[in-house]
N, C-alpha and C positions, 0 to 999 in steps of 0.2 A: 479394856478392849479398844483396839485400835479403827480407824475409818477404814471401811470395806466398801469396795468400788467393782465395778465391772473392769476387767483387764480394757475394754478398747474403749469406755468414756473416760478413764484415767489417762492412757495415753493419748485422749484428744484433749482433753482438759489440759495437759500440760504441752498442747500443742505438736504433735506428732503428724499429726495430720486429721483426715475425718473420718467418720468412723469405718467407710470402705474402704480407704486407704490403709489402715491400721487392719482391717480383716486380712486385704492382700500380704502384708508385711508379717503376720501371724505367718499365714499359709506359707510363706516364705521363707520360716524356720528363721526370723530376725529380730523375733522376741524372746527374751528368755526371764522365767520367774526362777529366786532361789539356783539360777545357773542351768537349770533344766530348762530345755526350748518347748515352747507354749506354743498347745495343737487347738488351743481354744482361743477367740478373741471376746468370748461372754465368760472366761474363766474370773472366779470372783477372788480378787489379792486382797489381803491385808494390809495395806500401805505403811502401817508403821513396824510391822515384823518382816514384812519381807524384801527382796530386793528386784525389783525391775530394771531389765536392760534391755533397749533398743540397738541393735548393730553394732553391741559392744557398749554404749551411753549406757550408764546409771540413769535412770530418770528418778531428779529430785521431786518430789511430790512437796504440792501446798496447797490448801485449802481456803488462803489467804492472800489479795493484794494488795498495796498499797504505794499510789503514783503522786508523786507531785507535778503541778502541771504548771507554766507557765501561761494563764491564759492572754490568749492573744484575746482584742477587740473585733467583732463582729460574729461571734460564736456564743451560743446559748448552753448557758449551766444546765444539760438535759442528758438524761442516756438516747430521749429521740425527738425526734421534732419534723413535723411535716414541711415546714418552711423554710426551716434558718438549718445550718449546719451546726452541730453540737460538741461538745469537748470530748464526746466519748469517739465519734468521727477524727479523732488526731490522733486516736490511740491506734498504736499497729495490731493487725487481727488477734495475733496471739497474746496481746494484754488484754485482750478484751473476753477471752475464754470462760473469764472467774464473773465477769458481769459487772466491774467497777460499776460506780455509781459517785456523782460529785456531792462531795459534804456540805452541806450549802449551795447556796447560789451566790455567784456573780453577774452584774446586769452586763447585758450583752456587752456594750461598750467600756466596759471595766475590765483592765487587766490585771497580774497579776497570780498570786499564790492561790492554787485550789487543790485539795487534796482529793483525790479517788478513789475508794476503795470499795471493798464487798464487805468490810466487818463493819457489819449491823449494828453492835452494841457498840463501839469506838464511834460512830459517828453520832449515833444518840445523845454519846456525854457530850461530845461535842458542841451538838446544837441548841441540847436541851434549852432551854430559857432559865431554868434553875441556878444552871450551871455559870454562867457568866460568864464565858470564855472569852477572854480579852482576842480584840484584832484590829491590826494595825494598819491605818490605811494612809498614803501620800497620795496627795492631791493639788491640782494648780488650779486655784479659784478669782473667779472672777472679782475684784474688787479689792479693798484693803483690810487684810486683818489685823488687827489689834486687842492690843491686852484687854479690852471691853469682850470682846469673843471669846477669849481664853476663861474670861471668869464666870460668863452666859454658859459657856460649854462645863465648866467642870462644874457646875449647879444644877444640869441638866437643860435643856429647852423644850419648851413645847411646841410639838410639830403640826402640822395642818390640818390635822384631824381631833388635834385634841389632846392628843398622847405627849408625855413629861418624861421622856427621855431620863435614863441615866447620870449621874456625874459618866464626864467624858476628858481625856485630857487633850488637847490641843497645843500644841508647839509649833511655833512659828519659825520656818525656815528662812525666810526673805521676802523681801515685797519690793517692787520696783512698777516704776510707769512705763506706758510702754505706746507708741504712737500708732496711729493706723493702720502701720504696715507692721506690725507686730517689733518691732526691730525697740530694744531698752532704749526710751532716751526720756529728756526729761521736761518735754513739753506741758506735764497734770493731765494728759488728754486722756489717761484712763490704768488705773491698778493692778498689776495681777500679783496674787501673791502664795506663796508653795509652802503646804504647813504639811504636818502628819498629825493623824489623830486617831486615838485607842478608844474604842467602843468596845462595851460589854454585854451588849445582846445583837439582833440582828433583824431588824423592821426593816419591811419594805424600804429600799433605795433610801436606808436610812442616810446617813452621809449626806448626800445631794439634800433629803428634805431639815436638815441641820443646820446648813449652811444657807437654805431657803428662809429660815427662820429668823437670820440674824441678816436679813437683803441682800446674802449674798449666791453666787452661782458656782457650783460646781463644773470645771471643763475636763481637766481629765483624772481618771482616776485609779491608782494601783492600789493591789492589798498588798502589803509587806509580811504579815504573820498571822499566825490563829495560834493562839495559847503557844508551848514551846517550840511550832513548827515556822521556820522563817524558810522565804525565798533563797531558792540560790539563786543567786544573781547572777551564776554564769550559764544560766537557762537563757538560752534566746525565747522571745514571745511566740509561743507555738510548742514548743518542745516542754521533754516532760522525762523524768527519772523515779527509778522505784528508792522509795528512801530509805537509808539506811539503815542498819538492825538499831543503832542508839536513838535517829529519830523517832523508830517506829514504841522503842519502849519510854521514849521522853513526853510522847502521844499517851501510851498508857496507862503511867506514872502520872501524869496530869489531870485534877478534879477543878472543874472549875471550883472557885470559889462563891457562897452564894450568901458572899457581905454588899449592904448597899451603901457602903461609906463612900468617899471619893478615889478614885484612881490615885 
């Protein structure tokens, strides 16, 4: 048996309009079920036997979203928030019909990949702690990393509370000095250096308290992936795309794994 909906939350759901808007367009003779024009807007459809059209439109029905997001810095991973602005506020009204929800958190000032959806059980494997879902974060930190960090990192560190992290891997992309006006040169007057690093669980402002551990600071910070799902990089910061039917089953298809050997 197929999902049975009311005819005018269906066609608000799939963005039609609201639900008076969609009673006038009834009464308007501009909806039609099965080809026969629909004298009800509480008429109850079948959504996977039957077919709905709006002014001629098929309306595709789903029950399902999922958005990748570019997040910009200074937006809080929330459906709502009394203070700050939220990722769900950069969605347009009509993504926002099914109730996304961000899978995780990113701290305010982190940008990067976030995915959105409404499937409950896909973000659970997700997040689960079980699961171990690898995610890949670049980062310009303050200070010099070296192969002494790379091998504290892929042993695990213990963070400030106590907690022994993971094996983690860490790749170092360059390190260069850089003088008081931020500008490369080579006066020793102070380090910064651009590594990525793959974590397998998801503690608090983990990342930044990793790097705290080993004297060093985190300044900026992007996600690049969570399990098979990577950034398109031709997202500007802010903007946001529904992903594609192979992401979405590369997402499905993917169990974390829940070995604690080294990355």
């Amino acid at each position: 048996m197929g999902d049975k909906l009311r005819l005018d939350k269906l066609l608000s759901n799939m963005g039609y309009g609201s639900r008076s808007e969609i009673k006038k367009a009834v009464k308007a003779g501009k909806v039609a079920v099965d080809g026969v024009i629909a004298k009800d807007s509480g008429l109850i459809v079948d959504v996977s036997l039957q077919e709905v059209t709006c002014e001629g439109e098929r309306v595709e029905y789903r029950s399902v979203i999922y958005l990748m997001l570019n997040k910009p810095a200074g937006v809080v991973s929330a459906t709502e928030d009394k203070r700050d602005k939220t990722v769900v506020d950069l969605l347009r009204p009509e993504d926002t019909r099914l109730a996304p929800f961000p899978v995780g958190r990113l701290d305010k000032d982190t940008v990067g990949l976030l995915l959105l959806t409404n499937d409950g059980v896909l973000a659970h494997e997700l997040l689960s702690p079980r699961k171990h879902v690898d995610k890949t974060y670049e980062a310009l930190v303050a200070g010099k990393v070296d192969e002494d960090d790379v091998n504290r990192f892929a042993s695990g560190v213990t963070l400030d509370d106590g907690y022994e992290t993971m094996p983690a891997e860490l790749v170092i992309a360059s390190v260069y000095e850089t003088g008081e006006d931020g500008e490369g040169r080579s006066d020793g007057s102070e380090f910064r250096s651009l590594i990525t690093l793959t974590i397998r669980e998801g503690k608090f402002h983990q990342v930044k308290r990793m790097f705290q551990a080993v004297g060093k600071t985190v300044l900026t910070l992007k996600r690049l992936s969570m399990g098979p799902l990577t950034l398109d990089e031709s997202l500007p910061e802010g903007a946001y795309r529904e992903l594609t039917d192979e992401e979405v089953e590369g997402l499905k298809a993917h169990r974390g794994s829940e070995r604690t050997s080294q990355l």
